[in-house]
ROSE-4610 file (N, C-alpha, C; in Angstrom, 1 decimal, always signed):
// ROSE-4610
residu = [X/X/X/X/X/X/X/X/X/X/X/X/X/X/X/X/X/X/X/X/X/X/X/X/X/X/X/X/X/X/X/X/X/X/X/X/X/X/X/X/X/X/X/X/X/X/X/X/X/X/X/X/X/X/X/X/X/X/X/X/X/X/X/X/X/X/X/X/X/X/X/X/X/X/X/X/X/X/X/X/X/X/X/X/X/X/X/X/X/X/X/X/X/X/X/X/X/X/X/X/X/X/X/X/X/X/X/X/X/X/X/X/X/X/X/X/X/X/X/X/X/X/X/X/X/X/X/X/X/X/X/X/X/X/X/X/X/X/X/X/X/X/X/X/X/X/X/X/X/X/X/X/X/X/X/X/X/X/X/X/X/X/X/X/X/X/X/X/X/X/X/X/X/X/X/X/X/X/X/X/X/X/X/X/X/X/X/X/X/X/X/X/X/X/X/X/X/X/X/X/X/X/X/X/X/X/X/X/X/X/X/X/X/X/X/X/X/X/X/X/X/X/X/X/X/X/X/X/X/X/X/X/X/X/X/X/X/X/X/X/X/X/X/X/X/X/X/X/X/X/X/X/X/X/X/X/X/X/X/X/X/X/X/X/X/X/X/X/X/X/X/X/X/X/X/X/X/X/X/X/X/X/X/X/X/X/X/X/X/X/X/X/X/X/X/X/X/X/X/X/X/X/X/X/X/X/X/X/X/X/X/X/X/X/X/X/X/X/X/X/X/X/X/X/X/X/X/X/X/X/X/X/X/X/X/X/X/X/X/X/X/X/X/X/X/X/X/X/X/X/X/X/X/X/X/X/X/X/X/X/X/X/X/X/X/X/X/X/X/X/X/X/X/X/X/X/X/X/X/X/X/X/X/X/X/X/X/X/X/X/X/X/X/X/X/X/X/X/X/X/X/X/X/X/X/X/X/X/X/X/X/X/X/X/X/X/X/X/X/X/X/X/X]
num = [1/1/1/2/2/2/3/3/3/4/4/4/5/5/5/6/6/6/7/7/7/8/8/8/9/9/9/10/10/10/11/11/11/12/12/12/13/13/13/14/14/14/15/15/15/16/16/16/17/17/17/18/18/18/19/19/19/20/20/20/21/21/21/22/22/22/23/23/23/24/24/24/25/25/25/26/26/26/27/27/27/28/28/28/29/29/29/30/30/30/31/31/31/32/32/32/33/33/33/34/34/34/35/35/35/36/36/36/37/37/37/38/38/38/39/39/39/40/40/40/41/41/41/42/42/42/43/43/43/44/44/44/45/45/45/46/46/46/47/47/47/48/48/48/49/49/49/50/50/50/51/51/51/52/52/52/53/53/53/54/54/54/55/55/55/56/56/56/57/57/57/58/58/58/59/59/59/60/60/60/61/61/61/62/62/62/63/63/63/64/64/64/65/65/65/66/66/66/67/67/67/68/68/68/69/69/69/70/70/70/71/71/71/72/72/72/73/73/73/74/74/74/75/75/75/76/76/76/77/77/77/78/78/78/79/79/79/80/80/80/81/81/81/82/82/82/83/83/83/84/84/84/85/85/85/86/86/86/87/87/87/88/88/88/89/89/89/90/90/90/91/91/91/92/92/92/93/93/93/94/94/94/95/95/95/96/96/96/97/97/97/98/98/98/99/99/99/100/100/100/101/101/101/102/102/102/103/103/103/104/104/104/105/105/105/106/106/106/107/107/107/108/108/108/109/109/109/110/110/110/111/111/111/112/112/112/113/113/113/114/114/114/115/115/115/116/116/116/117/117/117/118/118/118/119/119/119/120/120/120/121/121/121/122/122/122/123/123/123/124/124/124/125/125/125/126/126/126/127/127/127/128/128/128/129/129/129/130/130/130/131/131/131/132/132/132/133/133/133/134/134/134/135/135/135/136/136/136/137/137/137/138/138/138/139/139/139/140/140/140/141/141/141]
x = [-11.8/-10.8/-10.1/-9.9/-9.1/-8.1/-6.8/-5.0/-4.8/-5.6/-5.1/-4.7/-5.6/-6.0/-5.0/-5.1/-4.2/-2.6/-2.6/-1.1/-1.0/-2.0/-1.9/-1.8/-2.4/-2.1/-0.7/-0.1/+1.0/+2.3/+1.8/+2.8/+3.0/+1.7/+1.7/+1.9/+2.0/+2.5/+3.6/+4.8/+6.4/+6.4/+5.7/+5.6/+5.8/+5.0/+4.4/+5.1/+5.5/+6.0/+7.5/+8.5/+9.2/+10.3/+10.7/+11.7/+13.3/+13.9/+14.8/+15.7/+15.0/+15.0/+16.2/+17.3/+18.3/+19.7/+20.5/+22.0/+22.9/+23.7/+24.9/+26.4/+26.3/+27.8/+28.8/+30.1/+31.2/+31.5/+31.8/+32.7/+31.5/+30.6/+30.0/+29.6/+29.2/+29.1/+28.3/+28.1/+27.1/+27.2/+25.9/+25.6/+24.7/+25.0/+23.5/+23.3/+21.8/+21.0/+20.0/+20.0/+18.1/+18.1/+16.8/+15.7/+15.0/+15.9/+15.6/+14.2/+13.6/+12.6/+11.3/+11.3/+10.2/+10.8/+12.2/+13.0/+13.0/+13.0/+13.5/+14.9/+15.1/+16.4/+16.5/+18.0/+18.1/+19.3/+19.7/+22.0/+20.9/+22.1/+21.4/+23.4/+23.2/+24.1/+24.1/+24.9/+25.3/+26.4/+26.6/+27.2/+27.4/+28.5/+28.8/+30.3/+30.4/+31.9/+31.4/+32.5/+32.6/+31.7/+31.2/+30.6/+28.9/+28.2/+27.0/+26.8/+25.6/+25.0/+24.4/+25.1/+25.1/+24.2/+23.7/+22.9/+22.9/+21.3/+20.9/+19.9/+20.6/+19.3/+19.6/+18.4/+18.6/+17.8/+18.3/+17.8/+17.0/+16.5/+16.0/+14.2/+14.3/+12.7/+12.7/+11.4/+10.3/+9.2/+8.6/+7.3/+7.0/+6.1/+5.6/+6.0/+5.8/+6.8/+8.5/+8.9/+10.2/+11.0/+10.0/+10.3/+9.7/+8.4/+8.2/+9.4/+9.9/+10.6/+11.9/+12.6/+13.5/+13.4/+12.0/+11.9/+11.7/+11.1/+10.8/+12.3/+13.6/+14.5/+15.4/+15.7/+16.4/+16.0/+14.6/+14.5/+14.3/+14.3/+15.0/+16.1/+17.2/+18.6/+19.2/+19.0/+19.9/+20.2/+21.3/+21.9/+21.7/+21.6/+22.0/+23.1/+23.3/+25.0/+24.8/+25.8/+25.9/+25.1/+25.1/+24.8/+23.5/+22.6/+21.5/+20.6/+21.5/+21.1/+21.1/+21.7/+21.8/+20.9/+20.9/+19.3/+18.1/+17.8/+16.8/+16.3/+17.5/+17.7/+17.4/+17.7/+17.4/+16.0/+15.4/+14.0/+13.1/+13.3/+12.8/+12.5/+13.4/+13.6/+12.6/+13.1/+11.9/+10.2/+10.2/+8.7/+8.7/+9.4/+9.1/+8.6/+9.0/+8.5/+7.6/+7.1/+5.8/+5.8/+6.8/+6.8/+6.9/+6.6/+5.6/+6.8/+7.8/+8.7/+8.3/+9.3/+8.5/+9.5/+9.1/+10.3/+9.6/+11.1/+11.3/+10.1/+10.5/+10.2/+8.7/+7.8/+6.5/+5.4/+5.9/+5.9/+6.4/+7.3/+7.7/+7.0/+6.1/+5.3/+4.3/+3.8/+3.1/+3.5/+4.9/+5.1/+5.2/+4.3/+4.2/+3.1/+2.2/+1.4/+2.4/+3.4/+4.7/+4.5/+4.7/+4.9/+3.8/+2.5/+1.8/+2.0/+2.9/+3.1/+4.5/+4.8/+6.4/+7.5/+6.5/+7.5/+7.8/+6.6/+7.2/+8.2/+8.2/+9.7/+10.9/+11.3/+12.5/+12.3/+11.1/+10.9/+11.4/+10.6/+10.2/+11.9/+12.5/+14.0/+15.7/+14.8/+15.9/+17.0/+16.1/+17.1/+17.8/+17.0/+17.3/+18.8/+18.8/+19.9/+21.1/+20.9/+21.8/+22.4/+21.6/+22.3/+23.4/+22.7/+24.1/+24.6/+25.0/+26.1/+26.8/+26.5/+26.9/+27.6/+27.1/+27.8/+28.8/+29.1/+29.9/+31.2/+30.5/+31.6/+32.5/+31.5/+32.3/+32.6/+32.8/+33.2/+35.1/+35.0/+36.1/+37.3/+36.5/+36.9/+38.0]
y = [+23.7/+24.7/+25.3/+26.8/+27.4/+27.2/+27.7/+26.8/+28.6/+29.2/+30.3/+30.1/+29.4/+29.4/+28.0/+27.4/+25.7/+26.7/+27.4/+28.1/+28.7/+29.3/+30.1/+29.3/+27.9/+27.3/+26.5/+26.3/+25.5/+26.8/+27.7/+29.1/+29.1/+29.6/+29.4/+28.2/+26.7/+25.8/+25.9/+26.5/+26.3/+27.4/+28.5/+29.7/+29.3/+28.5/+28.1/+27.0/+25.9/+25.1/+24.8/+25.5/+25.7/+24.7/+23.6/+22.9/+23.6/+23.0/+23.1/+24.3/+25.1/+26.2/+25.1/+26.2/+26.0/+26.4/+25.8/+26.0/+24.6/+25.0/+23.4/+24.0/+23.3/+22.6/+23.9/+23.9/+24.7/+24.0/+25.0/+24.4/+24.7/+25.0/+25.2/+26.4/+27.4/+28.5/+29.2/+30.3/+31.3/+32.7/+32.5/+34.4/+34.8/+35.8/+36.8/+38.1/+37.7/+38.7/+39.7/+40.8/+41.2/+42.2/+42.4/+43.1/+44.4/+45.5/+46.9/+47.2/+46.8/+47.3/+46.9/+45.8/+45.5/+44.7/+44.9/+44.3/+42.7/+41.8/+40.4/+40.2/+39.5/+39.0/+37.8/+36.7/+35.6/+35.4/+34.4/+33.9/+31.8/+32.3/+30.5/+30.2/+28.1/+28.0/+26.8/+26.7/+25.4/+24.7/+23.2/+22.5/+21.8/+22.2/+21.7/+21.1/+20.2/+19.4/+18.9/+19.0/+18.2/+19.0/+20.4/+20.3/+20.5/+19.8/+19.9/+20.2/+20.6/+21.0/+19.9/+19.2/+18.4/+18.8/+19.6/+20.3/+22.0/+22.3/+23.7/+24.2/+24.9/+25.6/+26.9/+27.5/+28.8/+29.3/+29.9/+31.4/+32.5/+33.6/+34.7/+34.7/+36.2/+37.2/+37.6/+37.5/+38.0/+37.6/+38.3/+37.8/+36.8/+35.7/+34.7/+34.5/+35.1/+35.2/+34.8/+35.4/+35.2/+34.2/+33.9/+32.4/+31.1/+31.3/+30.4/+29.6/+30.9/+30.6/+30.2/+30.4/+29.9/+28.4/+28.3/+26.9/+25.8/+26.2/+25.2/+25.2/+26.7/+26.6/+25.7/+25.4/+25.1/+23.7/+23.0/+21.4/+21.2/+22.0/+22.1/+21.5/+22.3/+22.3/+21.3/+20.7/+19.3/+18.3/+17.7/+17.1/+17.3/+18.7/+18.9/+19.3/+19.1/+19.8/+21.4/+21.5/+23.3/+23.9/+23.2/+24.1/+23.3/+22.4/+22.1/+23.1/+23.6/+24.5/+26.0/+26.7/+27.7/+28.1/+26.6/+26.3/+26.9/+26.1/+25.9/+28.1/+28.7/+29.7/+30.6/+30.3/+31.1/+31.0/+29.4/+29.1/+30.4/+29.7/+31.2/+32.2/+32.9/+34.2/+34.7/+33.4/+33.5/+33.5/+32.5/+32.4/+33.9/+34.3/+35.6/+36.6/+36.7/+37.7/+37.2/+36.1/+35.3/+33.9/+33.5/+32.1/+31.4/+30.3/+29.1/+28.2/+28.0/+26.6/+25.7/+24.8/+23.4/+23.5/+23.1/+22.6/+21.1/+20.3/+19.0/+19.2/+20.3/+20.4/+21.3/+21.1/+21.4/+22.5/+22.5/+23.3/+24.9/+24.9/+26.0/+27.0/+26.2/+27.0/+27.7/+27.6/+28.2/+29.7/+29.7/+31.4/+32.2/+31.6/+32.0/+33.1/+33.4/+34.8/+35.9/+36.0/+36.6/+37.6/+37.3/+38.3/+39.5/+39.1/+40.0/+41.6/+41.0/+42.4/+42.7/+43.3/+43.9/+44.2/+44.8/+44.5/+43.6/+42.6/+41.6/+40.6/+40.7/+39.7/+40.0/+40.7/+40.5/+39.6/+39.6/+39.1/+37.6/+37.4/+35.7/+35.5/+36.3/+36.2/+36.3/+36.4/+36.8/+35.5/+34.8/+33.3/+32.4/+32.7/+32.3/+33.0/+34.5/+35.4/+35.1/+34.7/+33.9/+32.9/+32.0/+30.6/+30.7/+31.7/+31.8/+32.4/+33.7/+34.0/+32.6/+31.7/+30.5/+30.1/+29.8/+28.9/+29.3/+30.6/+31.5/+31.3/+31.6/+31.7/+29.9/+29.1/+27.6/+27.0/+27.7/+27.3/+27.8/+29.3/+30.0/+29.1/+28.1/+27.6/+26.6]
z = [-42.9/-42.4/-43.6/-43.4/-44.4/-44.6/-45.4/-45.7/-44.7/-44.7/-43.6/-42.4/-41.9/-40.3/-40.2/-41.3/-40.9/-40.7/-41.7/-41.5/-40.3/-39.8/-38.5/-37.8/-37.4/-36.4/-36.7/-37.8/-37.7/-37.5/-37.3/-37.2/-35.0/-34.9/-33.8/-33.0/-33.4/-32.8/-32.4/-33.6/-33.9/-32.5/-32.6/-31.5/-30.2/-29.8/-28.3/-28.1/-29.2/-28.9/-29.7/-29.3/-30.6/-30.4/-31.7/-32.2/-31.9/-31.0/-31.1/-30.3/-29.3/-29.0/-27.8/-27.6/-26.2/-27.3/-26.3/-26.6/-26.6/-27.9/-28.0/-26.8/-27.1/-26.6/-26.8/-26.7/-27.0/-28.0/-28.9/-30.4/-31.4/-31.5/-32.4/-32.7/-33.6/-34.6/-34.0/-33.5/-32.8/-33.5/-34.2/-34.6/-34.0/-33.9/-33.0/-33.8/-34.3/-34.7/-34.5/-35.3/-34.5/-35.2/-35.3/-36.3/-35.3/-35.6/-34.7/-34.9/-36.0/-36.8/-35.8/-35.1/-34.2/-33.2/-32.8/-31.5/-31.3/-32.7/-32.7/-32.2/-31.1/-31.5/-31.4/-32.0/-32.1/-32.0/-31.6/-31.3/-31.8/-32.8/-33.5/-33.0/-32.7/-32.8/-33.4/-34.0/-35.3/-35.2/-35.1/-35.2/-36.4/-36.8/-38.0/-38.4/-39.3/-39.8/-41.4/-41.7/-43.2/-44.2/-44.1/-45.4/-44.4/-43.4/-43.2/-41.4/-41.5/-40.5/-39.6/-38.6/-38.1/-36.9/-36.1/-35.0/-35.3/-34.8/-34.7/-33.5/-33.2/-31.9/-31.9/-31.5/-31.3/-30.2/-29.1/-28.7/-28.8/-28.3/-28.5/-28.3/-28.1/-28.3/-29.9/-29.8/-30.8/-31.2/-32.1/-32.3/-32.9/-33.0/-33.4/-34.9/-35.8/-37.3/-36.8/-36.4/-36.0/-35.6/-34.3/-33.8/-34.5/-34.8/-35.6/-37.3/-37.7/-38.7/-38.0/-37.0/-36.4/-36.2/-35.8/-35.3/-36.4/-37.3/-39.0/-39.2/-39.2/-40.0/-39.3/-38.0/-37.3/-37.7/-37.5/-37.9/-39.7/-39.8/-41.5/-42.3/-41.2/-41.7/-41.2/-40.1/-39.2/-40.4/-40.6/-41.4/-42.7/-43.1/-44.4/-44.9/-45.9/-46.6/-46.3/-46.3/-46.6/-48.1/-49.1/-50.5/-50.5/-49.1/-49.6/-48.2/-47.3/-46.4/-47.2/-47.7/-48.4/-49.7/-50.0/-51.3/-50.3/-49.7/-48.8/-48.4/-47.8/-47.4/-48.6/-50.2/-51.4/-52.2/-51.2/-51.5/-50.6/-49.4/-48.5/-49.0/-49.5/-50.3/-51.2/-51.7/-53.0/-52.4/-51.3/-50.9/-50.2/-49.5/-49.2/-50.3/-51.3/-52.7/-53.5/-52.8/-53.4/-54.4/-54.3/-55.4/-54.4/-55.3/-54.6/-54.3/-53.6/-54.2/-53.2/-53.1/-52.3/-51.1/-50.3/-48.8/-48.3/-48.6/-47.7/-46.5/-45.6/-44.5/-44.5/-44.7/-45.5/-44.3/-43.0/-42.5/-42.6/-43.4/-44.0/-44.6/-45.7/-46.2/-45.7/-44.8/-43.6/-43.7/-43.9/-44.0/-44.8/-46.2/-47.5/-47.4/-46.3/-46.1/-45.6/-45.1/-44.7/-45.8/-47.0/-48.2/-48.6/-47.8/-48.1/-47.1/-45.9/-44.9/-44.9/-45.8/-46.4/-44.9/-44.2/-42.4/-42.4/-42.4/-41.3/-41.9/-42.9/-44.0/-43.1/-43.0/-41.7/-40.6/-40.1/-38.9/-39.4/-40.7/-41.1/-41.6/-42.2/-42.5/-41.9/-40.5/-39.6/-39.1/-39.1/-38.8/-39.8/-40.9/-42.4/-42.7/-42.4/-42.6/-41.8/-40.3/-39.1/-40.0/-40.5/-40.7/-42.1/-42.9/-44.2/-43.2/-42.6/-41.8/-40.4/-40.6/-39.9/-40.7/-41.6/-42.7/-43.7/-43.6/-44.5/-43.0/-41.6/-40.2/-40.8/-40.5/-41.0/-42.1/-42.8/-43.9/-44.0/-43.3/-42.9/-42.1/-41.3/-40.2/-40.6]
């Protein structure tokens, strides 16, 4: 099997079968985003104290890119600190413009073909962008 098709199918699993997808409680951090560009949208909500991300779920339509990265990001971030969730979020970035970095959560890299279709990087960055705007709302808090 190719590292293409392994990615395609570990893209489209998170798709069809997505980690983490619903809603918390009251009291915890809700942003809602979306990507006019091809009609993503997403409302992530995060529970968080002390510094880390104690629970994440999210919401929302879009395309398979979209929710997929929602779904790796959201089981990603659960009990990490805030500056090891924001790393994580500046790794992304980077894999988006094509470098190679590594993720704990090794599902992630699956979205390292992302960078070859200059659109669709929003799609794959949209939830990534939610969560520093989460975490910038709680930190406020």
């Amino acid at each position: 099997m190719k590292l293409d098709d392994l990615y395609r199918r570990v893209i489209m699993d998170h798709y069809k079968n997505p980690r983490n997808r619903g809603e918390l409680n009251d009291g915890s951090v809700t942003v809602h985003l979306n990507n006019p560009t091809c009609g993503d949208r997403i409302s992530l909500q995060m529970e968080i104290g002390n510094g880390i991300v104690n629970d994440a779920k999210f919401t929302g339509e879009g395309c398979s890119i979209s929710l997929a990265s929602a779904s790796m990001m959201t089981a990603a971030i659960k009990g990490k600190k805030f500056d090891e969730a924001l790393k994580m979020a500046d790794d992304f970035s980077n894999l988006m413009k094509g470098e190679t970095p590594e993720f704990e959560y090794e599902d992630i890299e699956a979205l390292s073909g992302v960078n070859k279709f200059p659109a669709r990087i929003k799609c794959a960055t949209l939830a990534w962008n939610a969560m520093r705007k989460g975490i910038e709302e709680g930190q406020e808090k």
